[in-house]
C-alpha positions as CSV (number, residue, x, y, z in Angstrom):
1,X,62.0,-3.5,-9.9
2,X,59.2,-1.2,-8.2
3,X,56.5,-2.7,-7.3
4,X,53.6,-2.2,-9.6
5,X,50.6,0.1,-8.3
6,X,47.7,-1.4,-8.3
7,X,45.0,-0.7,-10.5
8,X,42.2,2.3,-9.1
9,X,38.5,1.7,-9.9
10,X,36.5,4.7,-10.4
11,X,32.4,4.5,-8.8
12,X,30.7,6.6,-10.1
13,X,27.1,7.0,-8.2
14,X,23.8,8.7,-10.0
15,X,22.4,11.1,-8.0
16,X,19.0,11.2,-8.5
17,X,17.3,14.9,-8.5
18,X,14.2,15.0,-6.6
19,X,11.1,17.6,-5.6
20,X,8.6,17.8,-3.6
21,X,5.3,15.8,-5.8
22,X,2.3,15.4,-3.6
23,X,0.6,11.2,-4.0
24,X,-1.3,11.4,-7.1
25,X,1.2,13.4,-9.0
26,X,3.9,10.7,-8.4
27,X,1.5,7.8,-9.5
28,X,0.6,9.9,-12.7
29,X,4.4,10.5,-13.0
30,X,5.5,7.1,-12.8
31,X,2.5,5.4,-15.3
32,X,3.9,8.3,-18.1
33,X,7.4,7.2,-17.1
34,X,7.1,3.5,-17.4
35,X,4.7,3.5,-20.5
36,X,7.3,5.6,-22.2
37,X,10.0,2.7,-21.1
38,X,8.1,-0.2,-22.0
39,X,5.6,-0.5,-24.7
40,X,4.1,-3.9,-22.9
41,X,2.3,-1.5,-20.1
42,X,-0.8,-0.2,-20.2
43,X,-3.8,1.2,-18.6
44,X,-7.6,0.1,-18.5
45,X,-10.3,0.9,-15.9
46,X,-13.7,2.6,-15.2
47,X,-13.4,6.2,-15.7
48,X,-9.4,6.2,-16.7
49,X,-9.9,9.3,-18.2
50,X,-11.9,11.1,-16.0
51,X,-10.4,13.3,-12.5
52,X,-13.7,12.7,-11.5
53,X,-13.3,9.3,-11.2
54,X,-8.8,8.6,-10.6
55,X,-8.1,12.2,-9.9
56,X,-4.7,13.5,-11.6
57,X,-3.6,10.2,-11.6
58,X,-4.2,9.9,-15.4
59,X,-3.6,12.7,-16.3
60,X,-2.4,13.0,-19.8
61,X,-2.1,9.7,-20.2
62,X,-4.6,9.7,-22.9
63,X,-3.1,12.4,-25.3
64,X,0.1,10.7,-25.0
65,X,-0.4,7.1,-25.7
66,X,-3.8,7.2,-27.1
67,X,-6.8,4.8,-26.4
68,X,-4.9,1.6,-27.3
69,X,-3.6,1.9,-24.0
70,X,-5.2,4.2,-21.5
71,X,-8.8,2.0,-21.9
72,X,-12.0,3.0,-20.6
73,X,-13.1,-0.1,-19.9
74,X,-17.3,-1.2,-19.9
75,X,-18.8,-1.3,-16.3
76,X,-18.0,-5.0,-16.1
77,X,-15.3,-5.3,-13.2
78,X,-15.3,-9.2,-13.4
79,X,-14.9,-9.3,-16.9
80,X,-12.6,-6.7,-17.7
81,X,-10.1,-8.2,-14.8
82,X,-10.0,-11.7,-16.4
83,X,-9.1,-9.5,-19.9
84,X,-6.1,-7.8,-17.7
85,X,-4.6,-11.3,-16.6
86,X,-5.4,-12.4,-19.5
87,X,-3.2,-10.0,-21.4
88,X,-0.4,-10.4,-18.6
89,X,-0.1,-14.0,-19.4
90,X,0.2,-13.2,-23.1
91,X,3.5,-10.9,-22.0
92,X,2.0,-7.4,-21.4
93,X,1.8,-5.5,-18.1
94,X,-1.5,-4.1,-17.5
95,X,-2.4,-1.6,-14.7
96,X,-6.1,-2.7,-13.9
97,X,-7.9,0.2,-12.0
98,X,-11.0,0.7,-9.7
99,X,-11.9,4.3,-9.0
100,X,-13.9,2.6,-5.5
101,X,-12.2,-0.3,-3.8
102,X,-15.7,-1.7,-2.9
103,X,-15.6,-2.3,-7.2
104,X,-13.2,-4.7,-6.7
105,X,-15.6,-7.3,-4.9
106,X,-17.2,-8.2,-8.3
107,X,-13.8,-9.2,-9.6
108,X,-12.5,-11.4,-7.1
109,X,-13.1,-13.9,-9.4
110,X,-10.9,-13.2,-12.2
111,X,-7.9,-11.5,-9.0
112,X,-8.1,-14.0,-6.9
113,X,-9.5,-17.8,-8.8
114,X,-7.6,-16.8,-12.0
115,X,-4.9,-14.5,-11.4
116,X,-4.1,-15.9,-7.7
117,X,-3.8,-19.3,-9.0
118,X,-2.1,-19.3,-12.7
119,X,1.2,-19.5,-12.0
120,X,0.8,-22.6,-9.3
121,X,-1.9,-24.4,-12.2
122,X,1.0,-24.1,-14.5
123,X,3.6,-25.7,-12.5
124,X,5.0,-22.0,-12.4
125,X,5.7,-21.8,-16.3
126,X,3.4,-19.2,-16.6
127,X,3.6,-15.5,-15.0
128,X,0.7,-13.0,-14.7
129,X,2.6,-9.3,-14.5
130,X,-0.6,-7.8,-13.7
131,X,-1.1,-4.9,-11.2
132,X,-5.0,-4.7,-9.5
133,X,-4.8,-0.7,-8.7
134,X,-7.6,-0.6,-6.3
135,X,-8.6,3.4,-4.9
136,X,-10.0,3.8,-1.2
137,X,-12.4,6.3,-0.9
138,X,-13.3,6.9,3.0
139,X,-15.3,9.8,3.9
140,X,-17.2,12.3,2.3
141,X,-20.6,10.9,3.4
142,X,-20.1,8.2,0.7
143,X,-22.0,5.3,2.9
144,X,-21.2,1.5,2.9
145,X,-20.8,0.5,-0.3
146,X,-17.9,2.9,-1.8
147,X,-15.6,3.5,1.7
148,X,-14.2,-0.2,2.0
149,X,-11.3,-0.9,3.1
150,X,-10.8,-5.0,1.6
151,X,-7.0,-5.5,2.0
152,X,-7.5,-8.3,4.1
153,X,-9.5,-10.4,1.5
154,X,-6.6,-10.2,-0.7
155,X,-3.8,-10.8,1.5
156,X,-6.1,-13.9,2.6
157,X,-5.6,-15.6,-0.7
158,X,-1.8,-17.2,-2.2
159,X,-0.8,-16.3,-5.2
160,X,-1.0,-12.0,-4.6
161,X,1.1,-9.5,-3.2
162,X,-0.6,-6.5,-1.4
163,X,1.0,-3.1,-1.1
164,X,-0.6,0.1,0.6
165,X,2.2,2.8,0.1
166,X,1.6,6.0,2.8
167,X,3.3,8.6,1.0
168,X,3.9,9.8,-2.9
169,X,7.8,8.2,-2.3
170,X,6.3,5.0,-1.9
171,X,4.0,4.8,-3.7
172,X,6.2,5.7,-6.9
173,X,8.5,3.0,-5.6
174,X,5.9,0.6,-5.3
175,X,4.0,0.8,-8.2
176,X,7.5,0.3,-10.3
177,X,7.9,-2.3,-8.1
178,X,4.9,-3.9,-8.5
179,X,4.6,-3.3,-12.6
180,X,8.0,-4.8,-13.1
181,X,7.0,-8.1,-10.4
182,X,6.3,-11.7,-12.5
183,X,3.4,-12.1,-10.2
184,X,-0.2,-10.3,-9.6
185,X,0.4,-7.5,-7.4
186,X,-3.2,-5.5,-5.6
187,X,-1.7,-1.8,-5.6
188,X,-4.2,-0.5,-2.8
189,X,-4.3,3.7,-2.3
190,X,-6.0,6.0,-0.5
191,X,-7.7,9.4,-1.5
192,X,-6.9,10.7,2.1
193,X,-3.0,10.8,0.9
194,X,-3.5,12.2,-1.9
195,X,-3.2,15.6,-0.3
196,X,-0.2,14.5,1.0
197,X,3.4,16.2,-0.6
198,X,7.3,14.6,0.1
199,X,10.2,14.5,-2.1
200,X,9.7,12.0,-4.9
201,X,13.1,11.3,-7.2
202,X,12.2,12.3,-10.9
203,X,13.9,9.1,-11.9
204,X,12.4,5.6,-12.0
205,X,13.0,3.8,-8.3
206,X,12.0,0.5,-6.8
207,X,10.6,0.4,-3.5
208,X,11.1,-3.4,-2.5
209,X,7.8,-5.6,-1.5
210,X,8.0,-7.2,1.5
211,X,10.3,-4.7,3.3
212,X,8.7,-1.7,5.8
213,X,10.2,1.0,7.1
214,X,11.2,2.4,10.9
215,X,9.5,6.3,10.6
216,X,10.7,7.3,14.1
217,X,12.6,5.1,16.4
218,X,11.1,4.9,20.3
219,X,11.7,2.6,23.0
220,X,8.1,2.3,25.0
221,X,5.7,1.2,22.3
222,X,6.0,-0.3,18.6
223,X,3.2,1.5,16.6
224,X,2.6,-0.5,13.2
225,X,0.5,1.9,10.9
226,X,-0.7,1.1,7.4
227,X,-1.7,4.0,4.8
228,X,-3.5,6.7,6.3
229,X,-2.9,5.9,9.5
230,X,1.3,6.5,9.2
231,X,0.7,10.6,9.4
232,X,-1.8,9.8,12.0
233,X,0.4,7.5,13.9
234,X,3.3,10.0,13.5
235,X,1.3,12.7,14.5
236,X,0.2,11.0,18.1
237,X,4.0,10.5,18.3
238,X,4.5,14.1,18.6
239,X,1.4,14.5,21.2
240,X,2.9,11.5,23.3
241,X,6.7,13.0,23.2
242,X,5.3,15.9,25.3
243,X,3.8,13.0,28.3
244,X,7.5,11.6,28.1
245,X,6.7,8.4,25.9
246,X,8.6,7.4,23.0
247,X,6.6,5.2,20.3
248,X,8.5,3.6,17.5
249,X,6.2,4.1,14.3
250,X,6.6,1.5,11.3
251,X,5.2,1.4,8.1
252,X,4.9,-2.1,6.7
253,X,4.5,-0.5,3.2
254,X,3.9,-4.1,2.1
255,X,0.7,-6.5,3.4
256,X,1.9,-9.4,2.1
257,X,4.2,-10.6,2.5
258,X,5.0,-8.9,5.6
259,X,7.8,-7.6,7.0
260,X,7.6,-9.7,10.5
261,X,11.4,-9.3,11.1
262,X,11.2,-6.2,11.4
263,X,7.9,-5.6,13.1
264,X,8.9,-8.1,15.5
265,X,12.4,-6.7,16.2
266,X,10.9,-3.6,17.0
267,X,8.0,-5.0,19.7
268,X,11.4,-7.3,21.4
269,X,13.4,-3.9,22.0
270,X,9.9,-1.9,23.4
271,X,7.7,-4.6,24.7
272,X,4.2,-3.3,23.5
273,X,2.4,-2.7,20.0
274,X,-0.3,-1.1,18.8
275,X,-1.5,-1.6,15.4
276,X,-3.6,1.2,13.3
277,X,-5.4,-0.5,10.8
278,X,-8.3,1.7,8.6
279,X,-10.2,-1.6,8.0
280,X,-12.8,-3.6,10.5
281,X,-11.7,-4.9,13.6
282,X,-12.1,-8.6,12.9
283,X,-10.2,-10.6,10.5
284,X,-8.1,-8.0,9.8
285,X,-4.3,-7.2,8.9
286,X,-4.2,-5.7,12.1
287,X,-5.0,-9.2,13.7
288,X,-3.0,-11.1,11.5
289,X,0.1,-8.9,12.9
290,X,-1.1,-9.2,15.9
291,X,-1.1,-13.1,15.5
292,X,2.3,-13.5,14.5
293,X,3.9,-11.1,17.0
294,X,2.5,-13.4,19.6
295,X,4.4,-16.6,18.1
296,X,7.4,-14.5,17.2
297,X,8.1,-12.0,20.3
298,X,5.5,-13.2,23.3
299,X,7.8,-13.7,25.4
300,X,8.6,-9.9,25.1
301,X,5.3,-8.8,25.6
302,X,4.4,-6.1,28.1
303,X,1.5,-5.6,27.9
304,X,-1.4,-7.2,25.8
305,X,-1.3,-5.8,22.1
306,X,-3.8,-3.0,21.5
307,X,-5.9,-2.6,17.7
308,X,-6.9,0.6,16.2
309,X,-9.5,-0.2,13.6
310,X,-12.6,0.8,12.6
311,X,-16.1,-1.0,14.2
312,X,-17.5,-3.7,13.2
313,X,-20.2,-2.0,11.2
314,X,-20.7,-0.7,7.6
315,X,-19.4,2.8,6.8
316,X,-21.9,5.4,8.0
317,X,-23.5,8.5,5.5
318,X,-23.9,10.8,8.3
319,X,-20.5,13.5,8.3
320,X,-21.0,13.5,12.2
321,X,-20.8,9.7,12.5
322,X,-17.8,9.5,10.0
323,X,-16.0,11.5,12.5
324,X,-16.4,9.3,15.3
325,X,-16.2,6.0,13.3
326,X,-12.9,6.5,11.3
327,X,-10.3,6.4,13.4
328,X,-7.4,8.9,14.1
329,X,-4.5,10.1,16.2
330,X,-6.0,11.0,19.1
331,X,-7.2,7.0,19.1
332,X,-3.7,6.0,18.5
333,X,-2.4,8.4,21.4
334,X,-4.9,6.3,23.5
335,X,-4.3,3.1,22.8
336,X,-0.5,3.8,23.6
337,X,-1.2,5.2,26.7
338,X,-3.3,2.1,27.5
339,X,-0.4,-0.3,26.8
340,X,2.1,2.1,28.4
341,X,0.3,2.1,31.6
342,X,-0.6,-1.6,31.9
């Protein structure tokens, strides 16, 4: 009797179409597309329906679901954060934004006391599915108090997950990512990005938290770059390809939790790091990965590990000293050369 042929399984794989969407575009995109999915998401913030305030980010968002869930919320940051959680442990998914990051400082309270900690109150029978959308806006003579860059104050804390996506893939990803997550997630952005145009899938995607990315692989120095210091970092990897040095570039598209295996599989293979970090020099992300690189890879070390940040001052008004206290690539192409050559 011939033997019976086994049985064939058919895959069939969706490909997903994609196009070019520059940053804002994909986070208006996505809102629209998960708002439509699920009724439990919304959107509340200062100035929600205002470009001048969130840019195109909005757009439409209005019109389509009306004002029982795009909300312009009171100027009340602290107050209107505890109503977000709030509504996340009652089972919706609110997108709480901040047109200025620096806004976010009078709602620690509600982000990090209440949000932070409901979950480990409850003996983890409660989840808070809230996202903290917090915009940086550096530049544009816009002084001290609305160009902050607080990541660190909220990767500090338990109980929060902190993304800073680099490009309009990512941060579609992300923020699906981070709507669909049981726990609070800060969703930080920056306006320098928004200019910035890849191809985005016109399908719903997950970009995982906690897990960064290799850009460009190089074997004489690990460059870790978060948000809009990625194209800067990749653009000094073009200037220091021409001097015959190779950097690795990695986006950690996650601040916490990190991505250590990575970042420190990449600094065992080249031996140095440099970290590009658009926040102040001390206490930083940037230190933090700095920290942990030397308990997890010293013995792989080089050279000593070189920061890229900005001084330890407030944000100037002055357009002439915003250029010289925001760091770039030509910084980044420095600091390399420094570990290179040590």
């Amino acid at each position: 009797m011939p033997a019976t042929a086994p049985a064939r399984t058919l895959t069939i794989c969706k490909i997903m179409s994609s196009r070019k969407l520059k940053f804002g575009s994909a986070i208006n995109e996505t809102l629209h597309q998960l708002m439509e999915q699920d009724s439990s998401v919304f959107v509340m913030g200062q100035g929600v329906k205002s470009p001048w305030y969130v840019g195109n980010t909005c757009d439409g968002l209005i019109q389509k679901f009306g004002e029982a869930r795009v909300i312009d919320t009171p100027i009340s940051e602290n107050a209107m954060s505890g109503v977000a959680a709030g509504a996340a442990l009652n089972g919706m998914r609110p997108v709480m934004n901040y047109p200025r990051l620096d806004f976010m400082f009078y709602a620690l309270d509600a982000i990090i006391n209440g949000a932070g900690n409901w979950r480990y109150m409850a003996g983890g029978n409660a989840s808070v599915p809230v996202v903290f959308w917090g915009i940086i806006n550096r530049g544009g003579e816009q002084a001290a108090q609305h160009s902050q860059a607080i990541q660190a104050m909220f990767a500090h804390a338990p109980g929060l997950k902190v993304v800073m996506p680099s490009n309009p893939y990512d941060a579609k990803g992300l923020l699906v990512a981070a709507v669909r997550d049981p726990s609070p997630v800060v969703f930080l952005d920056d306006r320098w990005l928004y200019g910035s145009e890849v191809e985005v899938p016109e399908e719903l995607y997950e970009v995982e938290i906690g897990k960064g990315k290799i850009l460009r692989e190089g074997k004489d120095a690990t460059v870790v770059a978060i948000s809009y210091l990625v194209p800067e970092a990749l653009k000094a990897a073009e200037i220091l390809e021409k001097e015959g040095i190779g950097i690795e570039v990695i986006d950690p598209r996650t601040i916490k939790p990190l991505d250590m295996p990575l970042i420190a599989g990449s600094v065992k293979k080249t031996g140095r790091l440099v970290i590009a970090e658009g926040a102040w020099q001390s206490f930083g992300v940037a230190s933090e990965i700095a920290s942990r690189v030397y308990t997890q890879a010293f013995g792989n070390l080089l050279a000593p590990i070189e920061k890229v940040c900005l001084p330890d001052c407030p944000a100037p008004a002055s357009g002439a000293l915003e250029a010289a206290y925001y760091p770039k690539s030509e910084q980044i192409v420095s600091a390399v050369r420094k570990v290179v050559r040590a």
